[in-house]
C-alpha positions in Angstrom: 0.4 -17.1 3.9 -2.1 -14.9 1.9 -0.3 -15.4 -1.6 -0.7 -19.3 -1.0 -3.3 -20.5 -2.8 -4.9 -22.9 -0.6 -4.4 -24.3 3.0 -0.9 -23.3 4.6 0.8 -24.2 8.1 2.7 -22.1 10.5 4.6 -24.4 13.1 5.7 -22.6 16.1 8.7 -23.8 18.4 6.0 -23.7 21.3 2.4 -23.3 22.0 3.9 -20.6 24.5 5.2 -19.1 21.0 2.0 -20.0 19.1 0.4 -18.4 21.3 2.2 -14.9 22.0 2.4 -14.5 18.6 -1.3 -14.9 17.4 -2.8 -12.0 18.5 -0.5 -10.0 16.2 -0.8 -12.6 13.5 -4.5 -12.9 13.5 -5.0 -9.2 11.9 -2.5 -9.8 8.9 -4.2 -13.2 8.0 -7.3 -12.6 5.5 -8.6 -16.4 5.8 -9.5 -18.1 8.6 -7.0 -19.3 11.3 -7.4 -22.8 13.0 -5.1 -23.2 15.9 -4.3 -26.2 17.3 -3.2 -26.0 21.5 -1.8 -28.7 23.6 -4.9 -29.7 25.4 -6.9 -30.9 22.3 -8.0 -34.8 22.9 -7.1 -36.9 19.6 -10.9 -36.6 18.5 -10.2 -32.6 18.9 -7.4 -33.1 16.5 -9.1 -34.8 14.1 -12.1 -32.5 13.7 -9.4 -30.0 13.7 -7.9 -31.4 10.6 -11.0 -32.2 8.7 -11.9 -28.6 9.0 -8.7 -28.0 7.6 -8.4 -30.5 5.1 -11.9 -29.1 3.9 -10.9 -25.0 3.7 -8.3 -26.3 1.1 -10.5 -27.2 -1.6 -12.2 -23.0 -0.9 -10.3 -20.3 -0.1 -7.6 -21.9 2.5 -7.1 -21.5 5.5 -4.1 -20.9 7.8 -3.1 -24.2 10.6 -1.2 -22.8 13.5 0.9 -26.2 15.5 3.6 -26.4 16.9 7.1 -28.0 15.7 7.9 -31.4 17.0 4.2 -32.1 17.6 1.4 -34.2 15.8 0.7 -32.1 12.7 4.4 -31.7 12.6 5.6 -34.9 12.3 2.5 -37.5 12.0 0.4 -36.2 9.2 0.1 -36.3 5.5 -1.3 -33.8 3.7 -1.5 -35.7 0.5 -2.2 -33.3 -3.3 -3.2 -29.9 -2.5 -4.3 -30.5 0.9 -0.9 -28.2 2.2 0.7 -26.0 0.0 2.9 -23.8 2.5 4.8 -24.3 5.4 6.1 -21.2 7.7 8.3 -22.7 10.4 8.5 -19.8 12.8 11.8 -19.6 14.6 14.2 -22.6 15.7 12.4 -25.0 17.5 15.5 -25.7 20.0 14.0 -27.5 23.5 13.5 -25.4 26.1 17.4 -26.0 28.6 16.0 -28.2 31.5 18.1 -30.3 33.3 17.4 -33.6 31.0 18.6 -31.6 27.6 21.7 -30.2 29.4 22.7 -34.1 31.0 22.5 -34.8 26.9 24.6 -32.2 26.2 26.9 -33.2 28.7 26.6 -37.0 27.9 27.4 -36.5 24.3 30.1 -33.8 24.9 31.7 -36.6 26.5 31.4 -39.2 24.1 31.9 -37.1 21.1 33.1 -33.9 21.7 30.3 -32.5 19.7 27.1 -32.3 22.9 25.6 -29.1 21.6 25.0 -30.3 18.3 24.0 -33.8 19.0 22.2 -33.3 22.6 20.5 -30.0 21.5 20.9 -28.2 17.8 20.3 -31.7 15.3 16.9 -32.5 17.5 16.0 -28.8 16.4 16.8 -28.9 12.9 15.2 -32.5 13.1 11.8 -31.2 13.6 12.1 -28.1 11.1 12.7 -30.3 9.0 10.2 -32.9 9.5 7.7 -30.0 10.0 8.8 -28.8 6.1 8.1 -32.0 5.0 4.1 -31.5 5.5 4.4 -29.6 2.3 5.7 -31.8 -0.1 5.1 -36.2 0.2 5.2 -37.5 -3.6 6.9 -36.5 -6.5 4.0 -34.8 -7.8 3.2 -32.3 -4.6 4.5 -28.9 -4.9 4.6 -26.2 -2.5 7.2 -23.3 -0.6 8.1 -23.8 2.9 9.2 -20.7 4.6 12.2 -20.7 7.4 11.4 -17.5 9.3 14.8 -17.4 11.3 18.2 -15.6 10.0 19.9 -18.4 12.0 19.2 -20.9 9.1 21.7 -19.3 7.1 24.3 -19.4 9.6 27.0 -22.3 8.7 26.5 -24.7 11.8 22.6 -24.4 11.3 22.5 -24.7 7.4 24.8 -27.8 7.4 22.6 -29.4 9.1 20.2 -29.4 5.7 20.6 -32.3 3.3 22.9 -31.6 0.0 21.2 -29.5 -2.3 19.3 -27.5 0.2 19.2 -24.0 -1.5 17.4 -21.5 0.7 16.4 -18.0 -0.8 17.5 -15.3 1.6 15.0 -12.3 1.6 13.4 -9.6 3.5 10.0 -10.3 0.9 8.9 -13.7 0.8 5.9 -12.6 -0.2 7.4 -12.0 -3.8 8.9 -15.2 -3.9 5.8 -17.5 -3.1 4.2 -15.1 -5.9 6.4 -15.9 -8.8 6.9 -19.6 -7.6 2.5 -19.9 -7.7 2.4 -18.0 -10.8 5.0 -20.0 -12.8 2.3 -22.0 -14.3 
C-alpha cells in the first residue's frame, strides 16, 4: 500500500478481521489509515469517503472496509480516486445455520452446495471488491489477492477467462514496476 501512489483499499472478510488485524497493520502504513466499522450512520460514511476521495489528490491514504459491504460493492471511485485494492483473505460467510440450509438446499438440487451455497458468494464479493479499482477503460490500477487459496483450481476458476494472477512472496516489486512503467 505504500508503493501506490495515491489512495488504496484493503477489504477485510470481516470487521472482526479488520479489526484484529489493524493494530499490526497501522505501524507498516506510512499515510494515514481511515477505517470504516459497521456502526457508521450513512452520513458517517459519506464524510468518511470525502476524506478519502480528498487524500487522493495528496499523498493517499489507506481505506480499511470490509468485503461484501458498502465500499465494496456500492461505490465508484471514478480516475485516480483508487488506485489499489488488497482484498485480505477469502471473504467466505461465517457457517450459521442459514449458509449451511443453502448448502444443503443446493447440494440437493445440483450436486454442487458448497460451491453455489458458500464458495461463488465468496469469490463474488472479491471480485466485486477488485472492481473499486478499475470502472472505465481508461482507469488503471493493481489489486492485490492476499490469500494462497486463490491459486488453488476450485477457487481460481471461479475468475473470469483471462484472469492472470502473479503469484509472489514480493508484491511490493510488482506494484513498483507496474507504477513505474510510464
Amino acid at each position: 500500500m505504500n508503493v501506490v501512489p495515491g489512495n488504496s483499499v484493503a477489504f477485510f472478510p470481516s470487521y472482526q478481521v479488520l479489526d484484529s488485524v489493524y493494530p499490526f497493520l497501522a505501524p507498516l502504513v506510512s499515510r494515514e489509515i481511515i477505517r470504516q466499522n459497521g456502526r457508521m450512520t450513512s452520513s458517517e460514511l459519506s464524510n468518511l469517503l470525502t476524506r478519502f476521495r480528498n487524500a487522493g489528490s495528496a499523498f493517499g491514504a489507506v481505506l480499511l472496509a470490509v468485503a461484501g459491504g458498502s465500499v465494496a460493492e456500492g461505490l465508484d471511485f471514478p480516475g485516480n480516486q483508487l488506485l489499489g485494492a488488497v482484498i485480505v483473505g477469502i471473504p467466505l460467510a461465517e457457517m450459521s445455520l442459514e449458509v449451511q440450509c443453502l448448502i444443503d438446499y443446493f447440494d440437493e438440487k445440483f450436486a454442487r452446495g458448497w460451491h453455489y451455497g458458500y464458495l461463488y458468494p465468496a469469490i463474488t464479493k472479491a471480485i466485486q471488491a477488485s472492481g473499486r479499482v478499475i470502472r472505465s477503460p481508461t482507469d488503471e490500477g493493481i489489486v492485490v489477492f492476499l490469500d494462497k487459496r486463490y491459486t488453488w483450481d476450485n477457487y481460481r476458476n471461479c475468475f473470469p477467462k483471462g484472469f492472470a494472477p502473479i503469484v509472489t512472496e514480493e508484491p511490493e516489486k510488482y506494484i513498483k514496476t507496474f507504477w513505474e512503467k510510464d
